[in-house]
C-alpha positions in Angstrom: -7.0 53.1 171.9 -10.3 51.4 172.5 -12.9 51.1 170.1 -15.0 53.5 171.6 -12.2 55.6 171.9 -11.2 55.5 168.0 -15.5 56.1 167.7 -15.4 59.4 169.4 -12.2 60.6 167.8 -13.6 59.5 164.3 -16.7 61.2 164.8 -15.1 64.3 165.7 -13.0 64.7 163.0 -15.6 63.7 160.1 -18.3 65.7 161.8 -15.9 69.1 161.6 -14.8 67.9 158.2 -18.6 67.9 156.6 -19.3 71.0 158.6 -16.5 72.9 157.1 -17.1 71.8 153.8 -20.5 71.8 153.9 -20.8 75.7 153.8 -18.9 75.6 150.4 -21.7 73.3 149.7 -24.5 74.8 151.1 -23.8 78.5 150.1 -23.0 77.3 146.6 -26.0 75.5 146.7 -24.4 71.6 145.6 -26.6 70.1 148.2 -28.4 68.0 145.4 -25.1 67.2 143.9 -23.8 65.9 147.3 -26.6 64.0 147.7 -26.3 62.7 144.5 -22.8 61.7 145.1 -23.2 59.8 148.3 -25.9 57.7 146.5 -23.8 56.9 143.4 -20.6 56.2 145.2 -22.5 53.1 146.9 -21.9 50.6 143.6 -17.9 51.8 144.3 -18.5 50.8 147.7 -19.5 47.5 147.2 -17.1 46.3 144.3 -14.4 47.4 146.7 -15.9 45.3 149.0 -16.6 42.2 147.3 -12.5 42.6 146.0 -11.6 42.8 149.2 -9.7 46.6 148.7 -10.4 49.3 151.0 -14.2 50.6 151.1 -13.3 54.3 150.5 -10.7 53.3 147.8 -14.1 52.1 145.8 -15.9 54.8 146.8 -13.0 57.2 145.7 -12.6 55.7 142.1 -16.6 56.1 141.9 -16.5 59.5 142.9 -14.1 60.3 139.6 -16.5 59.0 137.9 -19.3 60.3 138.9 -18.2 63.6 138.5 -16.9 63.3 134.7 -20.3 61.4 134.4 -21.9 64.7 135.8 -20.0 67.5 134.3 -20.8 65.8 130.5 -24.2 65.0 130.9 -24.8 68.9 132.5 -23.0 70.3 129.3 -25.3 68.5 126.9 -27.8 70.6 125.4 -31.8 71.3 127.1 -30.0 69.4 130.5 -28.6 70.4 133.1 -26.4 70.3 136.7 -29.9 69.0 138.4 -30.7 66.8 135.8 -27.3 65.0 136.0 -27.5 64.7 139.9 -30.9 63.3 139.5 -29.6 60.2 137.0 -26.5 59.9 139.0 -28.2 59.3 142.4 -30.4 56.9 141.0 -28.4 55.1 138.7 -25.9 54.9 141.2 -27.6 53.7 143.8 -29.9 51.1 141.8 -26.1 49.7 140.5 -24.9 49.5 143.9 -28.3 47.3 145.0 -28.1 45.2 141.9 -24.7 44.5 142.8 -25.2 43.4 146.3 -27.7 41.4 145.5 -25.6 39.4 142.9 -22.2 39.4 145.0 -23.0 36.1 146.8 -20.4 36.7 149.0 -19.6 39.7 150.1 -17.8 40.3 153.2 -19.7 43.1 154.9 -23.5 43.5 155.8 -24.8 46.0 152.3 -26.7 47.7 155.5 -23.4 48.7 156.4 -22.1 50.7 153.6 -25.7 52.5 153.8 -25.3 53.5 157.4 -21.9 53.3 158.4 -20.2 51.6 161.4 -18.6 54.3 163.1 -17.6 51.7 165.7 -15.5 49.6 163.1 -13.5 52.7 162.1 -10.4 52.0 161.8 -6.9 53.9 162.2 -6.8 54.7 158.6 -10.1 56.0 158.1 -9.5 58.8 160.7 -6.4 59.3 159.1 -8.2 60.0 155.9 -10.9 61.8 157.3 -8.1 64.3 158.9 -6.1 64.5 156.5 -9.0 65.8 154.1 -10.1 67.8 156.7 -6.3 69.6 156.3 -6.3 69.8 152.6 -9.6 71.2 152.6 -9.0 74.3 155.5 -5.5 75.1 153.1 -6.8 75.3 150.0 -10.1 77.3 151.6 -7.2 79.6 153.2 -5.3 79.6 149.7 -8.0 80.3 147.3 -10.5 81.5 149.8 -10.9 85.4 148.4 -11.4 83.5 145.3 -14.0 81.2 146.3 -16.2 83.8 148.3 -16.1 86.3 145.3 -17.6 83.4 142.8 -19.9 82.1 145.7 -21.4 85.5 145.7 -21.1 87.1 142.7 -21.1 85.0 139.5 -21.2 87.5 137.4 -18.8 89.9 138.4 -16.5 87.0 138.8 -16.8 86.4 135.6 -16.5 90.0 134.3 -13.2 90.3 136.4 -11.6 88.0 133.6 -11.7 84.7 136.4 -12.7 81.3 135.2 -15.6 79.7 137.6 -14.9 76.0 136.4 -11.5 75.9 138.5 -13.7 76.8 142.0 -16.4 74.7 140.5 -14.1 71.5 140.3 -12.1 72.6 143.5 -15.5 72.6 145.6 -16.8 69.3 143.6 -13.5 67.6 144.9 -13.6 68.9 148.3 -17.6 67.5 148.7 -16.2 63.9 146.7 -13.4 63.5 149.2 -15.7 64.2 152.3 -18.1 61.8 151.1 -15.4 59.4 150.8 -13.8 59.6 154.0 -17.8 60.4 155.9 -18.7 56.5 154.4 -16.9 54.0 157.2 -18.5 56.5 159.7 -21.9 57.2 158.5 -22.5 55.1 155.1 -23.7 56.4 151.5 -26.7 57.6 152.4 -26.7 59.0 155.6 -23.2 61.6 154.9 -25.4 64.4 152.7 -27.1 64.9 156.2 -23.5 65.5 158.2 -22.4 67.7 155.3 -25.5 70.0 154.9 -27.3 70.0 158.6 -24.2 71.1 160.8 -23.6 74.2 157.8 -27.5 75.2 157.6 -27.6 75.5 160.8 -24.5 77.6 161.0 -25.9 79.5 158.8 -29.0 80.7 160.7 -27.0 81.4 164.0 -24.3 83.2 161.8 -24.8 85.6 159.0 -21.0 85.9 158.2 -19.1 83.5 155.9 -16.3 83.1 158.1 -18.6 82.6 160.8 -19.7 79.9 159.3 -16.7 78.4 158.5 -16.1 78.3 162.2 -19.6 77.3 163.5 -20.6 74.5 161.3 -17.5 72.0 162.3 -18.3 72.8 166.0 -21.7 71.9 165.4 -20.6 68.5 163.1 -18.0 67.7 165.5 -20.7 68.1 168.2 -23.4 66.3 166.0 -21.0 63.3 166.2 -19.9 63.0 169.8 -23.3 63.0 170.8 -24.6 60.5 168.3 -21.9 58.1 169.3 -23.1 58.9 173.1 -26.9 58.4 172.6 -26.0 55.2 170.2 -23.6 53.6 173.3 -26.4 55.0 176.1 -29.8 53.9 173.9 -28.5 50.9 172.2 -28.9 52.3 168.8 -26.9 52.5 165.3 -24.2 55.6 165.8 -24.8 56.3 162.1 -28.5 57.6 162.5 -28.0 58.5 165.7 -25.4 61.5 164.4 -27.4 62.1 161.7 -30.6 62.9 163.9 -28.3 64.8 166.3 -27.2 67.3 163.4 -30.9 67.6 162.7 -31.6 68.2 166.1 -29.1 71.0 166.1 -30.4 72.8 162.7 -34.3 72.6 163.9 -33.1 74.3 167.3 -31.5 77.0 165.4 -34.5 77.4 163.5 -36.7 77.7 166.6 -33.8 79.9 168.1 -34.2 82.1 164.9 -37.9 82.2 165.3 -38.3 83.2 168.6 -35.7 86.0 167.9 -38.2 87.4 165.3 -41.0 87.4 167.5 -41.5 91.3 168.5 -41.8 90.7 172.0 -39.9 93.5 172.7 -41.6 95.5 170.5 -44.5 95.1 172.6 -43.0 95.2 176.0 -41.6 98.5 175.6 -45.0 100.6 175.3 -46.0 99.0 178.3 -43.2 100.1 180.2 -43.0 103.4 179.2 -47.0 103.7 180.1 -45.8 102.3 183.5 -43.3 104.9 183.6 -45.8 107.3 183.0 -48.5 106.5 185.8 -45.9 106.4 188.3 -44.4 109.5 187.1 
């Protein structure tokens, strides 16, 4: 398999991955929080690097962290889920800097871990990407009636005797692990765009959660074909070039949805029928 080859297959398996997983994400509204965690994985990133492990190793044993660092400081008192995402993707990501810049030798470009080298991929970080991307559609098949009833109704959830933390930390680990396996292809700060674009704008062309569920890896997977198309074509990094893509897809749907609302039928039909009339 070529390079280009392994490019394309990689980004059509991450881009489905952070579509699917980005409706859990979206609809449970943890974008800030996946945000958050594809900042402060970065100092994992690069320690990995510098050791010479695998990169999404690092990031993997940073994402533990991040999320017990998280889940304390949002159960201290006056805080908050927000206000831990907000000192997490900070602090993370200053760490990560101040690391690069004292790592004297460190075998990959920093840029790189930001953006992502989709064209580097190697066999094993498809092989991760897919074999979250399996994990992820069983236990959403599994505990699926489960998650949609807390995604939409807290509250009753609650009253029906169910514990929320269990969906909480099953869609927390879901979001860590596409991070993870989204970094060789995209880097740490470009993956919150893969995850949330593709799923928002599944969510304006479908009004169903299993509609979405459906739509938004189409659109990722498309999102990442293209990228790597317009990157080989243009000359340009495949990392921004997917994440612009899945842009490009959510601001059509947006214009789609507009135009829909526009009551231009509304308007058409008096005249006809006015037509009708004279002729009649």
């Amino acid at each position: 398999m070529s390079y280009f080859e392994r490019a394309m297959l990689a980004s059509i398996v991450i881009g489905a991955l952070g579509g699917f997983v980005g409706c859990l994400v979206v609809l449970r509204r943890r974008t800030f929080f996946a945000q958050a965690l594809t900042h402060g994985t970065y100092p994992g990133a690069v320690a990995a690097a510098a050791l010479g492990v695998s990169v999404p190793l690092g990031a993997a044993a940073a994402s533990v962290v991040l999320v017990l660092v998280m889940t304390g400081i949002a159960r201290v008192r006056n805080q908050g889920a927000q206000v831990a995402a907000g000192i997490v993707l900070t602090g993370g990501f200053a760490a990560g800097a101040i690391l690069a810049a004292v790592v004297p030798s460190l075998p990959v470009q920093p840029e790189s871990l930001l953006v992502g080298s989709i064209l580097t991929v190697s066999d094993g970080d498809i092989v991760l990407a897919a074999s979250v991307a399996v994990a992820a559609l069983v236990l959403v098949v599994v505990f699926g009636r489960r998650i949609v009833f807390s995604t939409f109704d807290q509250s009753g959830f609650r009253a029906a005797g169910y514990r929320e933390w269990p969906v909480e930390l099953l869609v927390l680990a879901l979001t860590a692990a596409t991070v993870v396996s989204a970094l060789p292809a995209v880097g740490a700060i470009l993956a919150i765009a893969l995850i949330a674009a593709p799923a928002a704008a599944a969510r304006v062309v479908t009004t169903t959660y299993r509609g979405m569920l459906v739509v938004a890896p189409v659109i990722g997977a498309a999102s990442g074909v293209l990228g790597v198309l317009a990157s080989r074509a243009f000359a340009i990094a495949a990392g921004p070039a997917i994440v612009l893509t899945a842009t490009a897809f959510l601001l059509i749907a947006l214009a789609g949805s507009k135009l829909r609302a526009l009551p231009w039928r509304a308007s058409a039909i008096p005249v006809e029928t006015a037509e009708d009339a004279r002729t009649a």
